[in-house]
N, C-alpha and C positions, 0 to 999 in steps of 0.2 A: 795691540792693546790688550791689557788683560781683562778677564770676566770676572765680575765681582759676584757672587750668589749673593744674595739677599734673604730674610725669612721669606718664605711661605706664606701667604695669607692664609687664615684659617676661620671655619664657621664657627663662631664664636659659644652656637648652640649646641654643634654637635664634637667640633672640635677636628671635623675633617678637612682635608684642606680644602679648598675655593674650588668648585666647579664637582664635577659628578662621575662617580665611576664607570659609564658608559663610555668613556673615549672619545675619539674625536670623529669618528665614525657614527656614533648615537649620537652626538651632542647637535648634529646639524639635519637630524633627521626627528620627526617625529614620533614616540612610544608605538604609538597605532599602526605604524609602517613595518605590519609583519613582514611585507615580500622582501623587501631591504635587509629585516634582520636574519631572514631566513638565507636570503643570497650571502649574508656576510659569515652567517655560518657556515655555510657550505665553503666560502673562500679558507674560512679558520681551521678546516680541517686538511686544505692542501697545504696547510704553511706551520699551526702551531701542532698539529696531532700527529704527523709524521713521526717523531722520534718515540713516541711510547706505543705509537701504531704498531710499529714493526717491531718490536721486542720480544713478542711470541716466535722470532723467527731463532734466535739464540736464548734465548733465559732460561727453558729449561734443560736447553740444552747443556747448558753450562752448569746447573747447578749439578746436574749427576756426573759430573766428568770423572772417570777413576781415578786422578790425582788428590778429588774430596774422602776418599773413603766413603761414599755413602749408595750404596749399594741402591737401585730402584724397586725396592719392595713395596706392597699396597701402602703400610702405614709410612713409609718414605715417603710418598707418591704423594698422601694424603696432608702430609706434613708441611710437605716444599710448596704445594698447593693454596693451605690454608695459608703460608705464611705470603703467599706472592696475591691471595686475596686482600684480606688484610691489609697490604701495604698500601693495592691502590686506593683502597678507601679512606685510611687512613691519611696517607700522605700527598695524593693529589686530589681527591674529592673533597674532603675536609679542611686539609691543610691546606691545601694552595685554592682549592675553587672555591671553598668557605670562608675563610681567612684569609690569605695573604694577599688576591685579588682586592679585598676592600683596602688593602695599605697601599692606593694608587695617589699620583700626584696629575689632578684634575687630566685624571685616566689614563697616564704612560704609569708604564711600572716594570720593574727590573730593579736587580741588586743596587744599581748605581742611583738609583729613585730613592728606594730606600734610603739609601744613607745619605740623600739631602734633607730629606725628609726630619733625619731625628738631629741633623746637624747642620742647622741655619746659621748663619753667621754671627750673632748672637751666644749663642752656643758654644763655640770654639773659645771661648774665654770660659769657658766652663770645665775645661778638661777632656772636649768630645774628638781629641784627635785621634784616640785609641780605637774609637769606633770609625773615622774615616779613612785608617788602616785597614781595619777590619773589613768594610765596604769596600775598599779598593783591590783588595786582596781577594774575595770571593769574585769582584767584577774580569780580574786578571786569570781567573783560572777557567772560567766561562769561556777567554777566549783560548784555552788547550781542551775544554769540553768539545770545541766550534767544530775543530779541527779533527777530532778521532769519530764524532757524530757520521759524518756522510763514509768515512771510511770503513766503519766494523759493520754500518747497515745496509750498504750495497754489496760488500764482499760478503757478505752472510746471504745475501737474497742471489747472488752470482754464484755461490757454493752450490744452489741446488741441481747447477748445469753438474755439478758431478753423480747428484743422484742417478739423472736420466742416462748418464752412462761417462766413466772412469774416461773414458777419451777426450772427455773436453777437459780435464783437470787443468794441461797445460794452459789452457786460455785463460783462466778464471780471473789470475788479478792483469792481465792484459784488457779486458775487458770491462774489468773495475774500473783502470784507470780513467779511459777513455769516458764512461760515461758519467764518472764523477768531472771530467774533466767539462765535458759538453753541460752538463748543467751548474758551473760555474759562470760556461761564458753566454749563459740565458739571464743569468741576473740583472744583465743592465736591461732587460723589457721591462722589470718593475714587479713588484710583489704582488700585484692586484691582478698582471696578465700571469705569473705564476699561476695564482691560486684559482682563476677559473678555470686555468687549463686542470691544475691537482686536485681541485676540489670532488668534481666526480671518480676521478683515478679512484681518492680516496675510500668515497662513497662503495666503489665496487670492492674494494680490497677490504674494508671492516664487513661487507657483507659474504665474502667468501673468507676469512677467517671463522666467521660466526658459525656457515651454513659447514662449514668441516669440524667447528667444535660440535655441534648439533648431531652431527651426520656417529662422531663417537660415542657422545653422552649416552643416546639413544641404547645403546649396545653395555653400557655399564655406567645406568642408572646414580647408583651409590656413591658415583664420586662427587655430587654435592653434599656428602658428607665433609667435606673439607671445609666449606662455609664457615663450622662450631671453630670456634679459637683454639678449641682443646688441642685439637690436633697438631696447630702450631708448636704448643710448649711440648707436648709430647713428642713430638720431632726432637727439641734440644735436648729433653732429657735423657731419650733412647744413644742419642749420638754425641753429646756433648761437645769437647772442641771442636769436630767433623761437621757438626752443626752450625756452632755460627760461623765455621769458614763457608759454608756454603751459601749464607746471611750474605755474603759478597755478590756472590750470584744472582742471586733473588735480586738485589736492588735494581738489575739492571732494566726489571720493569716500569721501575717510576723514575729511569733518569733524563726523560723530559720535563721534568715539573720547571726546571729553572726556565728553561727556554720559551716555556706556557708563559711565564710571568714574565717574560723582557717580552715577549712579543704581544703582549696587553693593549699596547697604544696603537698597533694595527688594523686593531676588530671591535674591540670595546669590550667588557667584562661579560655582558650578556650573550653575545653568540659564542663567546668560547667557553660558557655554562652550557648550555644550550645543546649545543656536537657534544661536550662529554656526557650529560646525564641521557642525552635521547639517541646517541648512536655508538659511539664511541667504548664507554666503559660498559654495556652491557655484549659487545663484539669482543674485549680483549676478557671479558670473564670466563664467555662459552669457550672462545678456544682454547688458553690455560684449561679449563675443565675438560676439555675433549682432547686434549695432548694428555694430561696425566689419567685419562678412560685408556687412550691407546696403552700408555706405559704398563696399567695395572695387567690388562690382556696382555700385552706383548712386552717384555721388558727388555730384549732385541731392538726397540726402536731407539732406544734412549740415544743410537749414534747422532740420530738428527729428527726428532719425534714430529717436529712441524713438517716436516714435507714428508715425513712416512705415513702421516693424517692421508696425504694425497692420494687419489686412485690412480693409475700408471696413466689411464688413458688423459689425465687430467693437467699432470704432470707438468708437463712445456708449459702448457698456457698459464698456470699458477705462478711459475718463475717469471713469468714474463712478466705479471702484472704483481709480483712481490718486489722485481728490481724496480719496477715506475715506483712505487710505494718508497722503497728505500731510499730512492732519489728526491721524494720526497720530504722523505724523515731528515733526510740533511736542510732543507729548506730552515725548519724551525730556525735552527741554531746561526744559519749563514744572518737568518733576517733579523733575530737578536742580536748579533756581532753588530750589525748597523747601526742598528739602534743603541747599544751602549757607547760606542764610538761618539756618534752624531751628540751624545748625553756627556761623555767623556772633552768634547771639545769645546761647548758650551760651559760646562762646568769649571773650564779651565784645567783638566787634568791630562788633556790629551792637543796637542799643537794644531795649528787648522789644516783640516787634510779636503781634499773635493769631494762635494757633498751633494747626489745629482735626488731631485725630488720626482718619484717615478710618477705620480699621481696627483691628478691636478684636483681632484675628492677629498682623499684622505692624507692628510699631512705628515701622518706615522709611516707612509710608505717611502723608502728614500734607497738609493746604493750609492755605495761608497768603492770605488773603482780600488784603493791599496788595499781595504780590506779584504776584499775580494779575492785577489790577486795571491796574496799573502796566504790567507785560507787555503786554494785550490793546491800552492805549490806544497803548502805542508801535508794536506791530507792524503796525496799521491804520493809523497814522500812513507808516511806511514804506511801506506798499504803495499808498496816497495821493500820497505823494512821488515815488517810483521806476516805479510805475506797471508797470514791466514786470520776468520775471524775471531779462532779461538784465543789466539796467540795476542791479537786487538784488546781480544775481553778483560785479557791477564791487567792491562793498563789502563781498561775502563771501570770510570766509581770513585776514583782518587778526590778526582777534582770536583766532579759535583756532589759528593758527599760532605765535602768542607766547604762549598759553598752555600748548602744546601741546611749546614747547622747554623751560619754566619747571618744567613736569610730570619731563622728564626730567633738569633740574639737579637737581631733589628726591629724584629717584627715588635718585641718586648719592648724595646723602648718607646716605639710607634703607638701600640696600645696605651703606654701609659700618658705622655706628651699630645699626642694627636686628640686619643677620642680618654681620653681622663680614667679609664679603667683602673680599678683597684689594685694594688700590688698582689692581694692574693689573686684576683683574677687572672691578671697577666700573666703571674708567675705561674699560675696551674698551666695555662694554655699553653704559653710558651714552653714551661717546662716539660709536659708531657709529650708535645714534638721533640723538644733535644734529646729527649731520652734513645727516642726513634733514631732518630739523624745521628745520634751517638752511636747505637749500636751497628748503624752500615754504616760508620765511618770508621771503627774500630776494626768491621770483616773486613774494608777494602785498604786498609793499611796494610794488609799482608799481600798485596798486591804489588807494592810500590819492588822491590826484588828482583818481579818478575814485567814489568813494564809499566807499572804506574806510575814510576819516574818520570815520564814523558811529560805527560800532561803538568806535574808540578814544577818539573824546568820551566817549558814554556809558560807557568803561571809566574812564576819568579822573575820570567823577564820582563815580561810584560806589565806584573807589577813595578818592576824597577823603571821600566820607562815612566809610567803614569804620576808615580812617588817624584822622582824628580823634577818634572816637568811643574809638578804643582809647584815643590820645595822651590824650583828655580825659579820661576814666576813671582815667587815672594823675596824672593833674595833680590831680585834683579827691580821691581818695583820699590825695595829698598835704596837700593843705591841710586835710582833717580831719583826717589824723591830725597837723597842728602843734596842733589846736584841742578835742583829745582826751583826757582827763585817762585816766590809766593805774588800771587794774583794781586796782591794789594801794593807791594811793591813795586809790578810792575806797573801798575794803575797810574803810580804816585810818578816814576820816571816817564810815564809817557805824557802825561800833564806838564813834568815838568821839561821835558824835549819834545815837541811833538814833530812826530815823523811826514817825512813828504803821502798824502793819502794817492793811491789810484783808483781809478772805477774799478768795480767789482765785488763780488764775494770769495774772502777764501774762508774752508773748514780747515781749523788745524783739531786734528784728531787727536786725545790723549787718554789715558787713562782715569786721571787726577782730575776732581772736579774743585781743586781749593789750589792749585799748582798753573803755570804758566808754562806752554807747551814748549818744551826745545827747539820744536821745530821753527814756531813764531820766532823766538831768540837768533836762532843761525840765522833765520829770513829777513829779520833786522839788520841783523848785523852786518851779509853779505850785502845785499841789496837797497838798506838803507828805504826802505816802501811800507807802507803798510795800506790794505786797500779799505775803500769806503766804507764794508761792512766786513768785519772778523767774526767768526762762530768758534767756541771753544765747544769740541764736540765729545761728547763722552757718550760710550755705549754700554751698557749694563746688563749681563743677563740674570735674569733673577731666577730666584728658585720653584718655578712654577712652569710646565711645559711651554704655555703660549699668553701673553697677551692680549686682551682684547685692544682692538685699533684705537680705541678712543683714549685709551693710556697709555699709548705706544710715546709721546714726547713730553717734554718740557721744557717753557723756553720763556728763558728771564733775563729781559734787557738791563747791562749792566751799562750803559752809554758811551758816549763818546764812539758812536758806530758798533761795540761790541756786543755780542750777544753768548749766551751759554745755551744750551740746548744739548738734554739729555734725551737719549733711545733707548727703551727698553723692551727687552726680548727674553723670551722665554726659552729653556734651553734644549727645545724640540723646535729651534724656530732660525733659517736664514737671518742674516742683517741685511737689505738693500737700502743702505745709507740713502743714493738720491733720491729713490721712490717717496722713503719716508720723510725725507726734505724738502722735497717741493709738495708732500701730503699736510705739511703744516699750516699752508693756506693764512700766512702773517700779511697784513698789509704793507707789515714799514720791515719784512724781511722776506722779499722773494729771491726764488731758486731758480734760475736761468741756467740751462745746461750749458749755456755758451759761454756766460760769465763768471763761473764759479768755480773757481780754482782749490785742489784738495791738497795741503802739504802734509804729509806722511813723515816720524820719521822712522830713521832704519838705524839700530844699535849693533857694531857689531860687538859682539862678545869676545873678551877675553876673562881665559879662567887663570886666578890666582890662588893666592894660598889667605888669602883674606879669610875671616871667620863669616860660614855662612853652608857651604855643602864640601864635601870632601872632594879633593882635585878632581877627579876621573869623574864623578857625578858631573861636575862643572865645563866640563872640556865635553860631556855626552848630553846635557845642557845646550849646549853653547852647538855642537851639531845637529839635536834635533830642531832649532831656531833655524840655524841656515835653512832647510830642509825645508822649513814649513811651510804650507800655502800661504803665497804671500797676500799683504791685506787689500792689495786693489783688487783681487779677484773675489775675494773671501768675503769685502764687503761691497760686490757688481759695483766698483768704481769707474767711470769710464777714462781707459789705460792713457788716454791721451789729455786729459783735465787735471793727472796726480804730478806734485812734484813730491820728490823722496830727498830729505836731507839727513845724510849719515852723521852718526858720531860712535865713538868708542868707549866700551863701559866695560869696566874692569869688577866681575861678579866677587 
């Protein structure tokens, strides 16, 4: 069956959508319940703070590489510094903790939220396809983000076994693999037994980043002169193009901001404010500040300044608990890939794939077994390829920097449909981000050459799977419904033959709530039966993460034993058809598991040259269908209650 979105409900006061930006985490817990938010913090820091955690581990590194030309001088020092201040304040306190946090959909949030958000079905007759491009396309590169995340942050945190001595060199990405490898196959415990295992890991690692920023400051004071902005522009103008190529580097401090915001519906907005203002962004300040104290004293560290912070004696044990960290930082991105996916299949852009609910608390917690799998083999693969994490850096930035401008056209429309802001307001807000997002999309364009290419393939296909999948769903809903005979129709034929009845109930499942299901049609026709009570079932997911149960059906007796009965589900939400069948509690329509029979049907596709998707799209169509979870398990049918009646449909 296909997923129809529907609009949004929205407060009519404020113009937000239904329900509250705490999440589904908050929303079942009461304000007062500090321990709660305090635990849920501490969880948000093993799973969403990992990736901007660890970036002191390579950022400055990378910004003074000799292939930048920019030599490590104080006002260099002071430059690269003010500019990698800046950013995070800029672009994830502001911009994503201040802003883009509030453009949740009654508390999930992610690129693909987003753009339900500003393109309700309603809408689409308005010309909003350009922006469900646009949203599909920032969502598709997310998952080549997913991918080089656990790769360049483990291999950087593995690099420092070369510091402690040149003989372990040969192990470094042998060792990468493996334990990128072993904390892929930990996912299926669930993101909640993650994060209380990472959460303290966390905890220790922002506070030995801090106490070795500290441990520099101390010894050269003056580098909070970096703080004044001045310093920033006076970096570009002393060095000019050298400058913003180096603008590429720097970003790679705030390239978790996306993954903050898809992993939203996990923790709820307030505990991932919460770990950033009170632990987090005052840990990756000090140490930035205490790496470029080291550089200004020593400008021999620049080969690798973060673990040259280290004292020898200290060394091992620092690597040890920077690799947990890095294994960490991969979490964010694995546990966003979920969540867009699980967003991605509900919405209808993506086929049904197995979708395992890790937590029986928080409903934002889920894995998804191909993604996973998918992930692990690509990001081994990279670190196979690239071998080193400078060589990774070359290719990171691409993708979240265009996804990360695509965030901020969305967000402009969101302000102005959502909460009714003024064009000039929008447009200042909006626009003074793109500026931002503009200019580290422009440095990390000069990247693509040298491996940035990677991630925009894998966004390319990824979007092409997604694009299709929708376009085919719409082409394929077209041709049944030419091939459909209408509910009134058949009303009028079955009045006028009435068919032999038997005891029982069957659901025939369709899409179409004004159409007469095929299935019914071949079941007539082969069988020549119809049973005592028929449900025309249609399932809906609307554009809102969850439903509440008491609007979960609808169910409108059309006679002559027949009934209609609509399900509607939010698209952070399972369907379990009997559940909520025999939850309807009808007097003159009950659900007996023993007598309720489920007819399915099953269309195989062939691709033609009819007008509607180009051949190859159609025929990649028509194999992601095969492929896909099929719907008795997708919707916990029980496998022995469904009958499936094939037929052939020419797309």
């Amino acid at each position: 069956m296909s997923a129809t979105p529907v609009p949004v409900a929205a407060d009519p006061a404020t113009g937000h959508a239904e329900g509250h930006a705490e999440g589904h985490a908050a929303a079942h817990h009461a304000p007062h319940d500090r321990r709660y938010l305090l635990l849920l913090s501490l969880a948000a820091l093993g799973i969403v703070y990992g990736d901007i955690g660890t970036s002191p581990l390579y950022s400055i590194k990378e910004s003074f590489l000799p292939a930048h030309g920019v030599p490590p001088t104080r006002d260099n020092v002071l430059g690269v510094l003010s500019l990698v201040i800046w950013s995070l304040i800029l672009v994830i306190s502001i911009k994503y903790i201040v802003f883009i946090l509030r453009a949740d959909n009654r508390g999930e949030g992610g690129i693909l939220v987003l753009t339900s958000l500003v393109t309700p079905a309603h809408a689409l007759r308005r010309g909003r396809w350009g922006l469900i491009i646009l949203g599909l396309f920032g969502t598709a590169l997310l998952y080549g983000d997913g991918m080089i995340t656990p790769a360049i942050s483990v291999l950087s945190a593995v690099e420092g076994l070369e510091i402690l001595t040149p003989a372990l060199s040969p192990y470094v990405v042998p060792i990468t693999v493996a334990i990128i490898a072993t904390l892929f196959f930990f996912q299926s415990h669930g993101t909640s037994a993650v994060g209380r295992i990472f959460g303290p890991v966390m905890v220790l690692w922002f506070g030995t980043i801090a106490a070795l920023g500290v441990a520099h400051i101390v010894a050269e004071p003056h580098v909070f002169a970096a703080v004044v902005p001045t310093h920033a522009l006076r970096f570009f103008l002393d060095n000019g193009w050298h400058g913003f190529v180096v603008l590429g580097s720097v970003f790679l401090v705030v390239t978790g901001g996306e993954a903050l915001y898809a992993d939203m519906g996990h923790f709820g907005r307030r505990p991932i404010q919460l770990a950033w203002f009170g632990l987090v962004l005052p840990a990756l300040l000090l140490n930035y500040l205490g790496q470029g104290a080291l550089l200004i004293r020593d400008p021999a560290a620049v080969a690798n300044p973060f673990y040259r912070m280290v004292p020898g004696w200290a060394l091992l044990p620092v690597v040890i608990v920077a690799t947990l960290a890095t294994v960490i930082a991969s979490q964010a991105l694995i546990s966003g890939a979920f969540s867009l996916t699980l967003q991605a299949v509900q919405l209808g852009y993506s086929p049904r794939v197995q979708i395992e609910h890790t937590s029986a608390r928080e409903m934002g917690q889920i894995y998804i077994p191909s993604v996973n799998w998918a992930l692990m083999a690509s990001c081994i693969a990279l670190v196979l390829g690239f071998r080193t994490s400078t060589n990774l850096a070359a290719a990171y930035g691409v993708a979240v920097t265009t996804t990360m401008a695509i965030t901020t056209l969305l967000f402009y429309f969101v302000a102005r449909e959502r909460w009714h802001w003024s064009i000039l307001k929008a447009g200042a807000v909006a626009g003074f981000f793109l500026v931002i997002d503009l200019a580290f999309w422009g440095a990390n364009l000069l990247k693509i050459p040298h491996g940035g290419w990677v991630p925009l393939v894998i966004g390319a296909v990824v979007f092409t799977l997604l694009s299709t999948w929708k376009k085919g769903r719409v082409v394929l809903a077209s041709r049944m419904a030419d091939r459909t005979l209408p509910r009134e129709a058949f009303l009028e034929s079955l009045l006028a033959h009435p068919p032999h009845r038997v005891p029982g109930t069957a659901v025939f499942m369709y899409g179409s709530s004004t159409g007469t299901p095929p299935a019914l049609l071949h079941n007539l026709k082969h069988n020549r039966v119809l049973h005592q009570r028929v449900v025309f079932l249609t399932i809906r997911t609307e554009g809102v993460p969850h439903v509440p149960p008491e609007e979960r059906a609808r169910v409108t007796e059309i006679g002559h034993g027949l009934w209609e009965v609509v399900l509607r589900y939010g698209f952070m939400e399972d369907a379990d058809v009997p559940e909520a069948l025999q939850a309807l509690g009808h007097p003159e329509l009950p659900f007996k598991p023993l007598e309720t029979t489920y007819f399915l049907g099953r269309e195989t596709l062939i691709a033609t040259k009819r007008p509607g998707m180009a051949l190859w799209r159609e025929r990649l169509f028509a194999l992601m269908s095969r492929n896909a979870r099929p719907a008795t398990t997708f919707f916990r049918l029980p496998p022995n209650r469904v009958v499936e009646l094939g037929a052939q449909v020419e797309l």
